[in-house]
N, C-alpha and C positions, 0 to 999 in steps of 0.2 A: 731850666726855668726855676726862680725861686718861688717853691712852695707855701702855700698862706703866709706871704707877705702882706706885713703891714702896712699902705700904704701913706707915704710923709705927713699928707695931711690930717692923714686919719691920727697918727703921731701924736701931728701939732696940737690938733681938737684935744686930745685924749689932757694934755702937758695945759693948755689955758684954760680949762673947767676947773680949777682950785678946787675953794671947797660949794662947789653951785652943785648941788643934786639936781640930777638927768630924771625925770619921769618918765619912759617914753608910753603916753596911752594908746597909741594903737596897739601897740605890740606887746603889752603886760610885761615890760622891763623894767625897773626900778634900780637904784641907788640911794641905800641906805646910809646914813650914820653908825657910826661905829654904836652910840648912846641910844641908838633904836630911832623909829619915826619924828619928822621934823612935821611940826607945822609954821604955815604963813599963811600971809594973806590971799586973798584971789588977785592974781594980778591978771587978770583979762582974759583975752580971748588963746586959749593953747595953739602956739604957731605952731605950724610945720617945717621940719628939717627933713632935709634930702639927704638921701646915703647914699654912697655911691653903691654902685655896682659892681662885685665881688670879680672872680675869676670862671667862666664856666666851666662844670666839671661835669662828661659822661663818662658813665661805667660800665664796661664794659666787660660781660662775664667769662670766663676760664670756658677755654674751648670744651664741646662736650668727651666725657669719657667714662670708663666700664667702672664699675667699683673694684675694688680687690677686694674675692670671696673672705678675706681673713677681715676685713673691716664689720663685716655684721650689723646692728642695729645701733649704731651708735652717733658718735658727735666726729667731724674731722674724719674721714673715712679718709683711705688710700685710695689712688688709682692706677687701673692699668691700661696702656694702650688699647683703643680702639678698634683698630684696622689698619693694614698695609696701604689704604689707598687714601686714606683720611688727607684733606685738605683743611686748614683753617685760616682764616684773613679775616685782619679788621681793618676797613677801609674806611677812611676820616677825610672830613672837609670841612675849613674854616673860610668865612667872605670876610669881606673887607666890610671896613663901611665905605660913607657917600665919599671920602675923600680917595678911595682908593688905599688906603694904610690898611697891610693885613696884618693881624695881633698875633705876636708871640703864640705858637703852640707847638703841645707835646703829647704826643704818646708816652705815660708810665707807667711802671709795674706800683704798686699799692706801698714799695719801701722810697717812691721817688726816686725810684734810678730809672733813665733816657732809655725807652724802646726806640722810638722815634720821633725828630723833629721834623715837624711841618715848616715852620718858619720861625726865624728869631725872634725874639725880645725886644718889643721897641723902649726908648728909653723911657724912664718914667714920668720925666715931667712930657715926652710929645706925647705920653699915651694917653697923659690926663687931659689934653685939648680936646675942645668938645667941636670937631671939624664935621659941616655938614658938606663944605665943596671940596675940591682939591685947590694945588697954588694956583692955580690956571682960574680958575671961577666956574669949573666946569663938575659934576659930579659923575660918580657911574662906580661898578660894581667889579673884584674878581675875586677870583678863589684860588687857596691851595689846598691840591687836594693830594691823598698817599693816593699808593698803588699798591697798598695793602702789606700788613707786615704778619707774619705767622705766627708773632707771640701766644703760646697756651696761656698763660696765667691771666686773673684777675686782671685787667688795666682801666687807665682814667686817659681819656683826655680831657687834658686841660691847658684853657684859654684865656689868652690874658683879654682886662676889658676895656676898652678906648670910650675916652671920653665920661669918664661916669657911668657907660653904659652896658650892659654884658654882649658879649659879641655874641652872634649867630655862627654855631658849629655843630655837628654831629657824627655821629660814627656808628658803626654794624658790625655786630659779630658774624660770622659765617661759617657754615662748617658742612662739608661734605664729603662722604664716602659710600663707597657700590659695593663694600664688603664687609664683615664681621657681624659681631651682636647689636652695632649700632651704625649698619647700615641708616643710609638716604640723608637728608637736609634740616638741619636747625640754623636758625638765622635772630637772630638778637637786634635789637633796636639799642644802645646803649645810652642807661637811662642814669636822670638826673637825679642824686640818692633823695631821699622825704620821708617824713618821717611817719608816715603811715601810710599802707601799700595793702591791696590784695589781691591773690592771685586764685584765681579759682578755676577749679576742672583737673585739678592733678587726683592718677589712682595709684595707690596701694597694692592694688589684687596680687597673685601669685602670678608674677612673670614682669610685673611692671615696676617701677624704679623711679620715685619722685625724692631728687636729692635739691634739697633747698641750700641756698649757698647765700650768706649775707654778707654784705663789706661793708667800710669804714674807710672813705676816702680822707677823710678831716684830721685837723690833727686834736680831736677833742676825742674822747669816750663817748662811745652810744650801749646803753640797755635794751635790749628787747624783748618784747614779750609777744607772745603767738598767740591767736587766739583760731581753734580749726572746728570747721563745720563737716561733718557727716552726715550721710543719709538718716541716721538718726537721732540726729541732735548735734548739739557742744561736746566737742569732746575734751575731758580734763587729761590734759599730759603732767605728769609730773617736772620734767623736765622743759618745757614750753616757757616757761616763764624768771625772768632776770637772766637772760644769755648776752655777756658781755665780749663786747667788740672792741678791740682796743684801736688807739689810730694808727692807722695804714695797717689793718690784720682785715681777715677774713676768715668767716666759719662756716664747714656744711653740715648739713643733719639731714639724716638720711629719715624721711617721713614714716616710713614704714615703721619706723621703729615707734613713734607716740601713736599713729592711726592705722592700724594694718587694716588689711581687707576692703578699702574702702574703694571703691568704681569712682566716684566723684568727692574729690576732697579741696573744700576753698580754705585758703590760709589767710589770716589778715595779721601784717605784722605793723609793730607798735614800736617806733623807739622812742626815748627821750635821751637828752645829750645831740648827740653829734647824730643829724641823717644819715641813713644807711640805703644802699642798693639790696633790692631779694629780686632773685629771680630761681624759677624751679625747674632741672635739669629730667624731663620727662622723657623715657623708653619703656619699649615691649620687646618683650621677646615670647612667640605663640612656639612652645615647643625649641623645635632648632631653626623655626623662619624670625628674620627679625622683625618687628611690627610697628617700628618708626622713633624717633627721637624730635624731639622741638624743646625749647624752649618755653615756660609760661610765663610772661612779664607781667608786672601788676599792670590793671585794668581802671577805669574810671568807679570811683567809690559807690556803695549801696546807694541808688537811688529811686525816686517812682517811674521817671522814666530813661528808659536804656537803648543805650542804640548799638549794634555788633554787627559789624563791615566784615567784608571777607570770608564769607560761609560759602566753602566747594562741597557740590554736591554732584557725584558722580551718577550713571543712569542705573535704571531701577535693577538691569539683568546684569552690570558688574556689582555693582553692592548686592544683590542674594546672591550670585557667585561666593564671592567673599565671606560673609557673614554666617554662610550655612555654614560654613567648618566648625567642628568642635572647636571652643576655645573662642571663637570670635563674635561673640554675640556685642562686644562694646564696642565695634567698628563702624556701627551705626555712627551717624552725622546724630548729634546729642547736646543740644539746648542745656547746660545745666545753670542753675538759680539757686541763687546763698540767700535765706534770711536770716538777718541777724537778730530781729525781732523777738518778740515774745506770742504774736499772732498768725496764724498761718495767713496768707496771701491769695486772692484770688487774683491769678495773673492773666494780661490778654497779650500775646505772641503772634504780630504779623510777620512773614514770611515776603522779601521783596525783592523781585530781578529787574531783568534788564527789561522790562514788559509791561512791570507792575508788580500788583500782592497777587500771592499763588493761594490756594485751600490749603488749609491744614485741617489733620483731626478733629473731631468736636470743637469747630470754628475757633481753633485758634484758645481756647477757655482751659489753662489749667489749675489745678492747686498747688501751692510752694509752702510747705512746710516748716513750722516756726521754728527757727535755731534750726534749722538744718539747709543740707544743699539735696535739692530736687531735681533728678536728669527726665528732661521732655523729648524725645525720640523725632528726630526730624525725616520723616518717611514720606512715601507716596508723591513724592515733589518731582517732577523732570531736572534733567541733570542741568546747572549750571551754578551761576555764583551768586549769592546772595545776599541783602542784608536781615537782619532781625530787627524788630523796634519791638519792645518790652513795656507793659505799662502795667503798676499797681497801685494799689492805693497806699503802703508804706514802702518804705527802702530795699531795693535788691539788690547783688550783683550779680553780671548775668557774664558768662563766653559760651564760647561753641568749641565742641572737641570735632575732627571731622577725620575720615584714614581714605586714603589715594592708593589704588593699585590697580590691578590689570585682570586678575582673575586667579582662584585659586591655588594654593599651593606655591605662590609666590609673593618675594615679600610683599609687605605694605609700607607708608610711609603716613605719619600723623600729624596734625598741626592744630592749635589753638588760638581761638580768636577772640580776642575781650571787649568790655564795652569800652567805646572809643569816646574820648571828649570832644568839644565843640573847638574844628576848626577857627582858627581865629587871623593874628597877626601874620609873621612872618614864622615861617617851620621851616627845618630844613630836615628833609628826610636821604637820607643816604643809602645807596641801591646798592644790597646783596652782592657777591661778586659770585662768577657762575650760576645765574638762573637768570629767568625771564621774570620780568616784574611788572605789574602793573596796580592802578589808583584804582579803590572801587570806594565812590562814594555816596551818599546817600542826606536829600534836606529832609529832616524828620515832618515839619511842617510847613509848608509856604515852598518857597523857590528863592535858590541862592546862587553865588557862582566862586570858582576857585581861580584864582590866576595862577599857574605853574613854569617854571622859568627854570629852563635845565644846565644845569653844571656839567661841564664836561671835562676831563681829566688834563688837558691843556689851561686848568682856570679860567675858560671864558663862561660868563652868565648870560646867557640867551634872553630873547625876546620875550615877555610873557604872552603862555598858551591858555586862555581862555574859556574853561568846561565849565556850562550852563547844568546847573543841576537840578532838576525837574521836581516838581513835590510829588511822592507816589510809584517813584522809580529811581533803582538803584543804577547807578553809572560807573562805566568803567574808562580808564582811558592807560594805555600801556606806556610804559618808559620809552620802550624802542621808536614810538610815533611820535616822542619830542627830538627828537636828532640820533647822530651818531657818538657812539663813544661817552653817553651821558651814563655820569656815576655817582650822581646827586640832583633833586628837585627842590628847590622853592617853593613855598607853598602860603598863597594869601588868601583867605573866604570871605567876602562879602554877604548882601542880603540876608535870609534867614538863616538859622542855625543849618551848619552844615557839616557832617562827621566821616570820617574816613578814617582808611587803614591800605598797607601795602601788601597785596599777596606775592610772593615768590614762587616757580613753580622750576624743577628742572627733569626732563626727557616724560615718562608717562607715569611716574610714581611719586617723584618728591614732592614736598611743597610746604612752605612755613608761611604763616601770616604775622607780619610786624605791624607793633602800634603806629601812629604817626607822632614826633616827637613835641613836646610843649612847644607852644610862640617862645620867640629870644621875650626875657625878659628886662626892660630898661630899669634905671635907678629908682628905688623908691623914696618915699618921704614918709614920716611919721610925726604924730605931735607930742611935744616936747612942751612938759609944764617943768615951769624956771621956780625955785625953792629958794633960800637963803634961808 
């Protein structure tokens, strides 16, 4: 597939603007004169021009792995093998639209060279037809989907877009292994780059390992600047700031080295230029047991109110098991809260299952710390799954860190779950390979519904399955009870706001929580004031 291709019309537009300066005001775009600012007259009302819709690109992160002791605190660190039994797949699926035409897609490594093809290249003038039936007059849906390819490294897929519009695709990173320092389950959602991201709940402490990894799918430069919260504030790194990403390169940095010691650490990254992917490569090691690995994907941005799907909470005598050991006092189920503010927060933290709201501590009433991240202890709860709803009076971001095991002296496995945004259009989320997965969703207020419509690795898209989601009760519903063999869901919310997230879970220890991924997003338009 040809990469950031121009496409002809975009060309032709570009070759018949002579010398007419482009305004565009939605977007703070402009086209100057060489002699500096033109004025004219008003000439009416600012039309709207339609853009099409680009190629969609997810990214998807470098399988997880050990540091090499010789790498130290630095930028770009080495790796070494994980485990003898380490497994990794990224499993992708592209639909069609209404006419049935599925768009060109690729798995590639970050230099654009072919890990895998899903389907060809449709030609460019059929891909520009905006087809809502098929030749028949008839419409209807299918998919191509992989069976997973083992690529390590950084990859994109990328999709071509029909009709003006960006297609609907997705893909998941996976990774698992029952032995070494990074024993149990990481699973990745692979996300669309943007240009501001935070990812919050990664630690520092002596044993743990938060290796931040940024890419550049585009073929433009991006800058980045970090900006990290600690338990006691902002903290100034020296080297946090103007970290260049070149196109198609990638960089890691190994966190410890700007914020050591830290239990709870939220990152907010900033580019300008060319959007980038972060995502944070998080393990433990308690001694010589290993204490879990996941992934931390960015989260839904600081806000008053927060909603965080997919909180496991094991029963009250495996977690004191667990937590009494020396060393494991942060295995606690742990609420942590970024303010980026200048004022500390009074925060109110409901707790909601499959039932209802549960009691928390001093009803739910904590305090969030200005310019810092605050961890809230999520104790005394009966074991199951839950969500959180967050609410302050200024902007937070909120996940949950939570650890899975069986009882002492044996490993654990950990996973992180962020604030989720408001289900919307059409999502496609793509199911983990090797684990059980299931939907936990939750309407923050009022009562909404999902319709879910399962993929299954033959390309057919199923019937939509219909989960009523109640106000005041979190719901779940599992992959395996939309069919067989399903390795992607559909995903449409109606009525009131409604948020969700995927947990994974495999045998009695692993478990990762993935975001659910944005709606496809169709062509925009912007207005465009006409100069001479």
């Amino acid at each position: 597939m040809t990469r950031n291709r121009i496409p002809r019309r975009g060309r032709a537009a570009a070759a018949s603007l002579g010398a007419v300066l482009l305004v565009a005001t939605g977007g703070g775009i402009a086209a100057g004169s060489l002699n500096g600012p033109l004025s004219a007259p008003d000439v009416g009302a600012v039309p709207r021009v339609s853009v099409p819709a680009g190629d969609y690109v997810g990214q998807c992160p470098a399988t997880a792995r050990l540091l090499d002791g010789a790498a130290g605190e630095g930028t770009d660190p080495a790796f070494a093998p994980a485990s003898d039994s380490e497994k990794t797949t990224i499993r992708s699926t592209v639909l069609s639209d209404a006419a049935e035409r599925v768009p060109g897609a690729e798995v590639e490594k970050l230099d654009g060279s072919t890990v895998e093809t899903l389907s060809k290249e449709l030609p460019e003038d059929e891909a520009e037809e905006d087809k809502s039936t098929g030749d028949d007059g008839f419409t209807g849906r299918k998919a191509k989907t992989s069976s997973g390819v083992s690529e390590p490294s950084t990859v994109n897929l990328r999709v071509q877009p029909l009709g003006g519009q960006q297609s609907t695709a997705g893909a998941v990173r996976s990774y698992l292994a029952d032995d070494g320092d990074l024993a149990g389950m990481a699973a990745a959602t692979c996300q669309v780059p943007a240009n501001e991201q935070w990812l919050t709940g990664a630690s520092t402490t002596v044993g743990s390992t938060a290796l931040l990894t940024l890419a550049n799918p585009s073929a433009s430069p991006s800058t980045v600047d970090l900006d990290l919260y600690g338990s006691k504030g902002h903290i100034e790194a020296g080297n946090a700031r103007g970290i260049v990403i070149a196109p198609g390169e990638s960089t890691s940095i190994v966190l410890g080295g700007m914020a050591s010691g830290e239990k709870s650490l939220s990152v907010k990254a900033t580019s300008t230029g060319a959007p980038v992917s972060a995502v944070i490569q998080q393990s433990t090691l308690r001694g010589l047991t290993p204490g879990g690995v996941d992934f931390i994907e960015p989260a839904a941005a600081p806000d008053e109110h927060q909603v965080v799907p997919g909180i496991l909470i094991q029963d009250a005598k495996t977690q004191k098991d667990i937590t009494a050991q020396k060393g494991y006092d942060d295995a606690v189920p742990t609420l942590d809260l970024t303010v980026p503010g200048t004022g500390e927060q009074h925060v109110k933290v409901r707790l909601v299952g499959r039932d209802g709201p549960v009691d928390l501590p001093s009803d739910g009433q904590y305090t969030a710390e200005a310019g810092a991240t605050t961890s809230v202890p999520l104790t005394g709860v009966e074991a199951g799954n839950y969500t959180a709803i967050v609410d302050s009076e200024e902007p937070v971001a909120a996940s949950v860190r939570m650890t899975r095991g069986t009882k002492a002296k044996k490993r654990t496995d950990a996973a992180w779950a962020g604030a989720a945004h408001r289900l919307g259009g059409e999502h496609l989320a793509v199911v983990p390979k090797g684990a059980d997965s299931r939907f936990i969703f939750l309407a923050r207020d009022g009562a909404g519904s999902i319709d879910l419509r399962p993929v299954t690795s033959d390309g057919k898209v199923g019937k939509a399955v219909t989960v009523e989601v109640d106000q005041g009760k979190s719901v779940e519903r599992t992959v395996d009870s939309l069919g067989k063999d399903v390795v992607a869901v559909t995903l449409s919310a109606s009525g009131d706001p409604v948020y969700g997230s995927l947990m994974a879970t495999r045998g009695k220890t692993d478990v990762s929580v993935l975001p659910l991924p944005p709606a496809t997003r169709g062509a925009t338009d912007i207005g465009v004031d006409l100069r001479y």
